[in-house]
Each structure stands twice: as C-alpha cells, then as structure tokens.
C-alpha positions in Angstrom: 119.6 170.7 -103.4 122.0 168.6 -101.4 120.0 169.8 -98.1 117.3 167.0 -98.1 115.6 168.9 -94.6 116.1 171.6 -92.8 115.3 172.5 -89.3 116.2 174.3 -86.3 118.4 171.6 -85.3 120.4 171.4 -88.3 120.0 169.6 -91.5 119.7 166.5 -93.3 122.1 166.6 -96.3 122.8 164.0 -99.3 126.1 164.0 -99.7 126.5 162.1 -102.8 124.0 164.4 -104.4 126.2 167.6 -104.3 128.8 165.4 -105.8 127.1 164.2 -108.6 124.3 167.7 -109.4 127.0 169.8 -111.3 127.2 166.6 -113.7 131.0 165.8 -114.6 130.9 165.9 -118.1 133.5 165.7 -120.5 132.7 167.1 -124.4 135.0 165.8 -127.1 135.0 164.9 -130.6 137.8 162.5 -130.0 139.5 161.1 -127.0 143.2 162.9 -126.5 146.0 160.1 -125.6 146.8 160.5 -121.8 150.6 161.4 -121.3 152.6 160.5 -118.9 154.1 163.0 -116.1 157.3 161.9 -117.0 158.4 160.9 -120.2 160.9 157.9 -120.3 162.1 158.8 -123.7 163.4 162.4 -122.5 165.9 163.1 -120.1 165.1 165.5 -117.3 167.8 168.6 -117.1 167.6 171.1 -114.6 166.4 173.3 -117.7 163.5 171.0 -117.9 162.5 170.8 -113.9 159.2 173.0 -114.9 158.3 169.7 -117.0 159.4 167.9 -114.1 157.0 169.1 -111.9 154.0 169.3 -114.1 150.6 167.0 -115.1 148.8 167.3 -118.7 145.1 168.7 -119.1 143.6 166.9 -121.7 140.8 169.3 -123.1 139.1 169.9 -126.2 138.1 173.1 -128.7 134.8 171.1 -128.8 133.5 171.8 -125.3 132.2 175.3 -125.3 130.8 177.8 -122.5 127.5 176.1 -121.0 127.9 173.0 -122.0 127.6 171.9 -117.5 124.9 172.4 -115.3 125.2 174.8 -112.8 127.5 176.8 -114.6 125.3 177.9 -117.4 123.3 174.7 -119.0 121.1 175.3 -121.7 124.4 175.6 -124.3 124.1 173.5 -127.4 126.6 170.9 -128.6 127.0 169.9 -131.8 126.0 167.0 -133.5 129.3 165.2 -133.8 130.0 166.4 -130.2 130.6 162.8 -127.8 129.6 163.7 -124.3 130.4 161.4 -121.1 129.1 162.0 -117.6 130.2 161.0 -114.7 129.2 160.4 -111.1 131.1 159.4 -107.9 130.2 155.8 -107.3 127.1 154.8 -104.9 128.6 152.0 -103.1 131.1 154.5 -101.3 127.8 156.1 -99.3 126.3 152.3 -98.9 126.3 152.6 -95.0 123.2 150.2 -94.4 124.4 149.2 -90.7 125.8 150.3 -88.0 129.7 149.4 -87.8 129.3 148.5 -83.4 125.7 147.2 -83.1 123.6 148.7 -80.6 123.0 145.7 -78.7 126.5 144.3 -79.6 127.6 146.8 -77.3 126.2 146.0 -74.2 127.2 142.4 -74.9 130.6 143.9 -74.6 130.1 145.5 -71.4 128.1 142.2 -69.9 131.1 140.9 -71.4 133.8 143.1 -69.5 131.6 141.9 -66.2 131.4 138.4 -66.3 135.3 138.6 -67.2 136.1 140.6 -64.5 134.3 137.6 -62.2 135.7 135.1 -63.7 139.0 136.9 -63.3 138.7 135.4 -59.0 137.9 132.1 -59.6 140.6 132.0 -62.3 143.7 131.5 -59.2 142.5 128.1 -58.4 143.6 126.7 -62.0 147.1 128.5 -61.8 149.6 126.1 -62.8 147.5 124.0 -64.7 147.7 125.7 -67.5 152.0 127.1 -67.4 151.8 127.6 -71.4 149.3 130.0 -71.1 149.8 131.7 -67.7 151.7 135.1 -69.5 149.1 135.5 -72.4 145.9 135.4 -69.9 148.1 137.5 -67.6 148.8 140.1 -70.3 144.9 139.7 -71.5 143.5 140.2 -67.9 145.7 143.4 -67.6 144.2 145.2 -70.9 140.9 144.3 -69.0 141.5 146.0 -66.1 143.0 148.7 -67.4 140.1 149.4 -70.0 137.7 149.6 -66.8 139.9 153.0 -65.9 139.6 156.3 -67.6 142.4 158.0 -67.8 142.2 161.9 -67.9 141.7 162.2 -71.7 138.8 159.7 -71.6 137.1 161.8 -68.6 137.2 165.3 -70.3 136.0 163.6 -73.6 133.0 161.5 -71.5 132.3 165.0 -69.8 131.7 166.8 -73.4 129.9 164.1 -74.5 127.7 164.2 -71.6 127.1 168.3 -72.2 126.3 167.7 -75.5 124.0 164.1 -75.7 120.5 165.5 -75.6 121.4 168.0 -78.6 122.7 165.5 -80.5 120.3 162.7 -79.7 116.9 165.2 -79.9 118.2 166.8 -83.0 119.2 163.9 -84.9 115.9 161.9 -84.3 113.7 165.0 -85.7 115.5 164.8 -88.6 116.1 161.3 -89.3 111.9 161.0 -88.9 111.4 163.6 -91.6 114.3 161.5 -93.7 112.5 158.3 -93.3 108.7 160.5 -93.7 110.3 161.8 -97.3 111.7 158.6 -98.6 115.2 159.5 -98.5 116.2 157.1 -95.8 114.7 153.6 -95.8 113.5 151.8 -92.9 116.0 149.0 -91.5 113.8 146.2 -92.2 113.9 147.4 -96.2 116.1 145.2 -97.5 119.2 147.2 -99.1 120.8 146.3 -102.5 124.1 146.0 -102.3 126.5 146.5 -104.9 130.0 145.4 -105.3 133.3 147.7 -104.0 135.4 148.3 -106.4 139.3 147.7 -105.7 140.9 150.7 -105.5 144.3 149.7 -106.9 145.5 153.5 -107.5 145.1 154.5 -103.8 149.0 153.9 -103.7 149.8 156.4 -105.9 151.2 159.2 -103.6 150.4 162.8 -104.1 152.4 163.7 -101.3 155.1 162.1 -101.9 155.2 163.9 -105.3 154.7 166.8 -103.7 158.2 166.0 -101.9 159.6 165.0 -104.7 158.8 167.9 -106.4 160.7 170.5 -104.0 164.1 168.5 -105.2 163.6 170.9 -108.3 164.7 174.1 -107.0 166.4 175.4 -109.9 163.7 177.5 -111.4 164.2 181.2 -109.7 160.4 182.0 -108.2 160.9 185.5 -110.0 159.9 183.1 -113.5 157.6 181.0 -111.8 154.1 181.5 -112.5 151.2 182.4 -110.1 148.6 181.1 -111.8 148.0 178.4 -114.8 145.0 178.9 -116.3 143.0 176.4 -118.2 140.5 178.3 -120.6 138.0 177.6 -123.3 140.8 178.2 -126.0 143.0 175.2 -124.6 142.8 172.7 -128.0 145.8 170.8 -127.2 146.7 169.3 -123.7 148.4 171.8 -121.8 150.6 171.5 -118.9 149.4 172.1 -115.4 152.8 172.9 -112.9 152.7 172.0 -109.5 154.9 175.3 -108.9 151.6 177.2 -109.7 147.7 177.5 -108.8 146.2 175.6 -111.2 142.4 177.1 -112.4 139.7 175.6 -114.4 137.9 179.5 -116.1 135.6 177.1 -118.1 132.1 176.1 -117.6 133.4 172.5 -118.3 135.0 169.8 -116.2 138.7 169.1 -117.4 140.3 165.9 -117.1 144.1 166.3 -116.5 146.6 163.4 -116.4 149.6 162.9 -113.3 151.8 160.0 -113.3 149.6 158.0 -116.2 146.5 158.5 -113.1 143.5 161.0 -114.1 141.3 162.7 -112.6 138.4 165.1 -113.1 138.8 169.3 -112.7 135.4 171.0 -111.7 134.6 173.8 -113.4 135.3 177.3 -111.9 137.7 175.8 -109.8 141.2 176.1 -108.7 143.7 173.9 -107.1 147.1 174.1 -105.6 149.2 170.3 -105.1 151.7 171.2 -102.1 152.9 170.6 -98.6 152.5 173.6 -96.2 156.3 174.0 -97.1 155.0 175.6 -99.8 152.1 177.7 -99.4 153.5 181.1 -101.3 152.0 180.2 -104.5 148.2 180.3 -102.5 149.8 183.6 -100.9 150.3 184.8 -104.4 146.9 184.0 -106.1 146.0 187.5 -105.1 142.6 186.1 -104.1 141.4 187.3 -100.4 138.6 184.3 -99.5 135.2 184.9 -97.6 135.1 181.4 -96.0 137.9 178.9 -95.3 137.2 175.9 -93.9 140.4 173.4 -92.7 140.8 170.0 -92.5 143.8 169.7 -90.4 145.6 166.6 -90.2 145.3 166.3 -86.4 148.3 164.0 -84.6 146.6 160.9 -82.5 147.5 157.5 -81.9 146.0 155.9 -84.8 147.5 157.7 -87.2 150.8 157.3 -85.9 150.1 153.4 -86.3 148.9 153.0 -89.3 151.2 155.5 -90.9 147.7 156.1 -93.1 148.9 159.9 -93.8 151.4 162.3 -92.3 150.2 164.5 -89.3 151.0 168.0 -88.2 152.0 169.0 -84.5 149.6 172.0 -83.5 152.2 174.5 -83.7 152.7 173.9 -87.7 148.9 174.6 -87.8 149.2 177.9 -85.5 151.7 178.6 -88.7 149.3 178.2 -91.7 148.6 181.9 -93.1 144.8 181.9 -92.6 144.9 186.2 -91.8 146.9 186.9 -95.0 144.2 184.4 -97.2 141.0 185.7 -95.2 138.9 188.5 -96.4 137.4 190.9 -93.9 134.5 189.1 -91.9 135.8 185.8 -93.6 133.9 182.9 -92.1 136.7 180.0 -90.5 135.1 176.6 -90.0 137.5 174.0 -88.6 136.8 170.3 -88.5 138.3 169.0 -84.9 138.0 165.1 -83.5 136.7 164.1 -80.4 140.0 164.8 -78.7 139.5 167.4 -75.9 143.1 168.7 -76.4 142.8 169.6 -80.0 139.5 171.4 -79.3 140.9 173.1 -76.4 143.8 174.2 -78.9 141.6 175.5 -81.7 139.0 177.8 -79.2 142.3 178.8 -76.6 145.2 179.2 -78.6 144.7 178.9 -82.6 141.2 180.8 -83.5 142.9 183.8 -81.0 146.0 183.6 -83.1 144.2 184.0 -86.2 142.4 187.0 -85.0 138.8 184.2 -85.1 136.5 185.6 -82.7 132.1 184.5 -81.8 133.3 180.6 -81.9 130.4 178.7 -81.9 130.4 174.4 -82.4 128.4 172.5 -84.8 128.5 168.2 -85.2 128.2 166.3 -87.8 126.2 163.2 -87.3 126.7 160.3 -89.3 124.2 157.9 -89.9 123.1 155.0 -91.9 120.7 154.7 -94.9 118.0 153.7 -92.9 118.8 156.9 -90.0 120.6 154.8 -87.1 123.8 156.4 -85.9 127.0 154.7 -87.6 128.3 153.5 -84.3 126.2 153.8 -80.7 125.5 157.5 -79.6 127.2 156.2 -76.0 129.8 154.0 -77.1 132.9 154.2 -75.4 135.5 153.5 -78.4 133.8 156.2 -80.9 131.3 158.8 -81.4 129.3 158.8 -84.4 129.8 162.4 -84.7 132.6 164.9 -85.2 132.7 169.0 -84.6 132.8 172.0 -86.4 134.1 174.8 -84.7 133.3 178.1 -86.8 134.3 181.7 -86.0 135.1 184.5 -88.4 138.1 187.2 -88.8 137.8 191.0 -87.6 134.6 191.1 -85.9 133.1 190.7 -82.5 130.4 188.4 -81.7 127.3 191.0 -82.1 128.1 192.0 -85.8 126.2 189.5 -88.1 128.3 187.3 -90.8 125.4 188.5 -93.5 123.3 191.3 -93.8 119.9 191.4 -96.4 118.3 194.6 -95.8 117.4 195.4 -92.3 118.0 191.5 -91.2 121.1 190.6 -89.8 122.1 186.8 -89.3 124.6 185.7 -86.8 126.3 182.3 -86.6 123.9 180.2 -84.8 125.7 177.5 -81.7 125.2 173.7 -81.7 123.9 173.0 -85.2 123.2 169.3 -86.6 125.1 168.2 -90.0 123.2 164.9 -90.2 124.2 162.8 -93.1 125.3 159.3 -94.5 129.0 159.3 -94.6 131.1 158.5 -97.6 133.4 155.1 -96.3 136.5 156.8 -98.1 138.7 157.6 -95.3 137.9 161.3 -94.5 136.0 162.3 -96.9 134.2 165.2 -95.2 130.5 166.6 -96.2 129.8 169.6 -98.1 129.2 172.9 -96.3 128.7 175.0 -99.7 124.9 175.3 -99.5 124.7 175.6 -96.0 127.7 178.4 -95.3 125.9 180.5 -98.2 122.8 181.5 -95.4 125.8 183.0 -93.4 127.9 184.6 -96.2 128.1 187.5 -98.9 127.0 186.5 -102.2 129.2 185.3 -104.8 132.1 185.1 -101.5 135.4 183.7 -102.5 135.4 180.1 -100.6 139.3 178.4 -100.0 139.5 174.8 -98.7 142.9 173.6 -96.8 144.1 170.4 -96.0 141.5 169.3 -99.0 141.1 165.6 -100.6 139.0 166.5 -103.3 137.8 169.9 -105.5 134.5 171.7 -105.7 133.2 174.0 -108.7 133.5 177.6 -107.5 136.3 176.6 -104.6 140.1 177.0 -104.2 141.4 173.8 -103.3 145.3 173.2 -101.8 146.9 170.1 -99.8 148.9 167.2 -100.6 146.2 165.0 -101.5 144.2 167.9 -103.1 143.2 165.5 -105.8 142.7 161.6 -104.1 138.7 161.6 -104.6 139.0 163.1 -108.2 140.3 160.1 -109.5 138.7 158.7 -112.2 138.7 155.4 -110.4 136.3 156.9 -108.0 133.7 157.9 -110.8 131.6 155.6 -113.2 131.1 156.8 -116.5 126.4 156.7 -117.1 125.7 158.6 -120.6 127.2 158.3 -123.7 125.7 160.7 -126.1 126.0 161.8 -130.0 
C-alpha cells in the first residue's frame, strides 16, 4: 500500500511506492528496433498526415495476460521469455532537507531589521560612494517594499492563519508515527545520497508536437478513429495516432516510441496527447468517469518568467467539458496554489459552473525524509503545502459519495496528504488509494492536465507522457 499511516488527520503516503508496486515490466524474447516518428527516408503527403501524427508501440506475442502485478500475477512465462523491470528512479524523492532552513529564516527577517537601521545611518556616506548610489538606492527600495503586503499577500496570510493549527497538529501526528515505523529517518541519520541523473530529453516538447500536429487537418474526423487499441494480439509494433485515445487492454506495460524518445504505457490504461483545442476525441471515448481530478495550469508570475510551460486564463478552464466527461455523483478534485484568487475562482465561479456542489479543502503537505516541512510552515515566500478542493456532480451536500450497506460516507473537510515530494517539477501525489474510500467500486477515474499515466486511469494533456520517459526509470531485474 502506498498509504504508509492513516489517521483522522489524513495520511502519510509513499509516493514512490505507488509508482514502482504495479512493477513496469517488459516481456520479450527479443528487443524490437525503436522507430522513429518520422521517417527521413519517406516523404510526408497529406495522404500520409495519419503517419504524421502517430508514435510506434513496440510489443511482443511473448508477453501474455498476467504476466504484471496488480493486474493478475501469478501468469507463467516461458523459459526463453527475457523480462525487465523497471522503477522510477530514488533520487527524484531524495528530499533530505529543507530547501529555506528553519533558522535560516529568521536570519532573514533579523536580517530585513538590521537593514532597515542601517538604512538611517546610510545618508551620512552619500556622496562618497557616487558609483554606487543608484544600485543601493534600487536595493533599499525592494527592502522597503518587501516590508508591505500588498492585498494578495494579506488574503493569502489570512488563510494561512485559518488553517495553521490543522496543518501543523495534523502533520506532526503523522510524521511521529512515520518516524515510529521506520519510514522516515530521523535528521541526524545520515542520508545516502545518490547521483541526479541529467535529464537531457526534458527538451523534447510534447506540446509543441501537439501543435504541430493540428497543421495536419486533412484527415475528415468522420475516418478518424476514437479509440487505438493496443491488445495482447499486437506482434509487430503498431502505430499509436495522436488523432485518437490511445489504450493499453493488456495486463502488461507497453513501451511505445515518439520522436526516437520512449516511454513506458501502464497497463489498463488509456491516454490522449492534445491541447484543450482538441478535447473531442476524450468527448468521444464514450467513457462517463466517476472521479476526475485536474491539474490546471494556473497563470502566476513565475510562470510567466520562466516560460517553464504554457498557462491557461481561468475562463479557458470554466471551458473544459468536465459535465459531459462526469458520471452521475462523479467525485471532482482540483489541485489549486496558494493564490487566494484562483481558489476564490474554483469554489465561486468554476465548481458552480460545473454543476460541483459539498466543496470541501484538503492540503498536501510536503515534507522531507526525515518529516520536517520542505520549506518553514510560516515562511513568507512559500508554503510547504498546496490544496485540494474536492466536490462532486449532481448531488447536494447530505447524499454520501459511497454507500456499503446501511453506511453512508461523505467527503470529509480539511484532510492531511502528507508525503515526500517528487523534485520533478509538478509531479503531483497519487490520490488512487485514497479516493477509492469515497467512490463506487471498479469507478471509471480520468486525469486532466496529466504529466504522467496510471494503470486503470484515463490520462489527456500536452505533456500526458513527460514522467513516462524511460530516462526517468532504471532498469533492476533481468530474468531468463
């Protein structure tokens, strides 16, 4: 189980765990070429846009139902089968200290103060230093000016003031029982690092291919498939469009190949490489899910800077088609940042939109390997934590999300995701095991705005495949 501890508060998960327990294996008896997404020797035609737009599954007639855990283990292979596992690589959850110090935050603020003194003394030496007067000027300015909320800062400070003792209480009950069961590790263990791998593919743009594939256009959607399904019959490597919902029906993991990059399909899954431009295919899948949970790129200043991915204005979002891809009671969990406005936007104006009613906030603490939050529970600059706001579709607030027998569970308010994040840029925890205590069995579950699959999920974004990547995995068993 990824849930390490449970409790009233919340729980304590491991997210590298529920990565790695459904064992990516690959069964072969021979290793299939990798081919290209385009091929350099053919020209492209507008007869040939399908092959345009397309990646290669590499499979093999040798991997048979059961052959995964999870999905039906216990299936024998054969003696001249070659199986490979792999796992998503340790070092991306080795978060041994916290990124802002405790302590080095008040040296910050002490810091702030003795500047801020120093700042009256600082008129006698005008002039002697001319070269530098503008700099200190311009440096002097930021100080004062950071001393000032402004009215984003105060409704954030007021939140985070509401909800400090939940947080803080909640977190320390479970971090003891983490540090009590041996899955976290006291500071003063000393930690074994290991080396970060350079992630040269990172530049490889699935959104841009999803750009580039709209150019293509000459295909009429009446001839476009819905659905391209990868089964157990699949001996050769088939093509996987981009046109189309792409689904694993095997008990296996799949490797498929785009732009010479690979990366590893989950069993049971499905996944659909677009922009919300092109959401129809989703619309199409004639699949109505029980829980969707979004990811939304939210628009702030940082991201504008660094230009790390592309953002969506909150009336796009109001646009995405959550009614028409929600099954009745279906469970909507939205991850929000510590902006006031865009939580104000999901409870006021998107969740009544969608027909989301009994909203209820969760957080989701992050923590280091020995249970200290990432940055300082009262630091000014970030929050070690980030919230959920779940709600779900054609129900009021007194009808429960699950019913077993006469018990009826509702949604419970200001629950505790506590875990060690992943340092991959937004790379989110898993909610599987902990949504199923609030959902039908066997429920349909859709991810949006996704960065990586699940087994048993419906996937769709631009980056739907980023943590995949075969880069991101390190290859443990080799067996005959």
């Amino acid at each position: 189980m990824s849930i390490v501890h449970c409790q009233s508060a919340g729980w304590l998960l491991d997210h590298l765990f529920f990565i790695n327990k459904f064992g990516y294996q690959l069964c072969h008896s021979h290793e299939h070429p990798p081919r290209a997404f385009f091929d350099g020797s053919s020209a492209v035609t507008s007869s040939d846009s399908d092959a345009v737009v397309a990646a290669t599954s590499v499979t093999s007639s040798c991997c048979r139902k059961g052959s995964v855990s999870e999905f039906g283990a216990g299936g024998k292979k054969s003696s001249e089968m070659l199986k490979k596992t792999f796992l998503f690589r340790e070092e991306f959850f080795n978060v041994f200290k916290p990124h802002i110090a405790a302590d080095f935050q008040k040296e910050l603020q002490q810091w702030s103060s003795e500047a801020g003194q120093e700042d009256k003394g600082s008129e006698q030496q005008e002039g002697t230093k001319s070269g530098n007067s503008c700099s200190e000027a311009a440096k002097k300015k930021r100080k004062r000016r950071s001393s000032v909320l402004n009215h984003g800062e105060c409704d954030a400070l007021e939140y985070h003031l509401k909800i400090r003792k939940v947080i803080s209480e909640g977190t320390r009950s479970l971090v003891q029982e983490g540090l009590k069961s041996g899955f976290l590790q006291p500071s003063s263990a000393k930690p074994v690092y290991s080396r970060t791998h350079n992630m040269r593919h990172s530049d490889f743009g699935l959104a841009e291919l999803c750009e580039m594939a709209k150019q293509y256009s000459s295909v009429k959607e009446t001839e476009q498939r819905t659905i391209w399904k990868i089964n157990e019959e699949s001996s050769v490597p088939e093509q996987v469009q981009l046109s189309c919902v792409t689904e694993n029906v095997t008990n296996d993991t799949k490797l498929i190949t785009l732009m010479g990059h690979k990366y590893l399909f989950p069993p049971k899954s499905s996944f659909l490489l677009s922009d919300i431009s092109c959401m129809q295919p989703l619309l199409n899948y004639n699949k109505k899910f029980g829980v969707i949970v979004i990811d939304p790129p939210w628009e702030n200043k940082s991201v504008k800077r660094s230009n790390r991915y592309s953002y969506l204005p909150s009336w796009q979002i109001k646009q995405i088609p959550v009614p028409a891809l929600a099954a009745s009671q279906c469970l909507v969990v939205t991850w929000v940042t510590n902006r006031q406005k865009h939580l104000r936007f999901v409870k006021d104006e998107l969740y009544p939109h969608w027909a989301v009613h009994g909203v209820v906030e969760w957080y989701w603490v992050k923590i280091t390997r020995s249970g200290e939050f990432v940055v300082p529970l009262d630091s000014s600059h970030k929050k070690p934590y980030e919230i959920l706001v779940l709600g779900r579709i054609q129900g009021s607030t007194d009808v429960p999300l699950r019913i077993s027998g006469d018990e009826a569970l509702p949604i419970p308010d200001h629950k505790l995701i506590v875990s060690v994040p992943c340092t991959l840029h937004s790379h989110k925890p898993p909610l599987t095991e902990i949504l199923k205590e609030y959902t039908k069995p066997d429920v349909e579950c859709l991810e949006l705005f996704a960065r990586n699959l699940q087994p048993g999920w419906t996937s769709w974004g631009n980056e739907v495949l980023k943590f995949q990547h075969m880069d991101y995995f390190t290859a443990v068993q080799n067996e005959k």
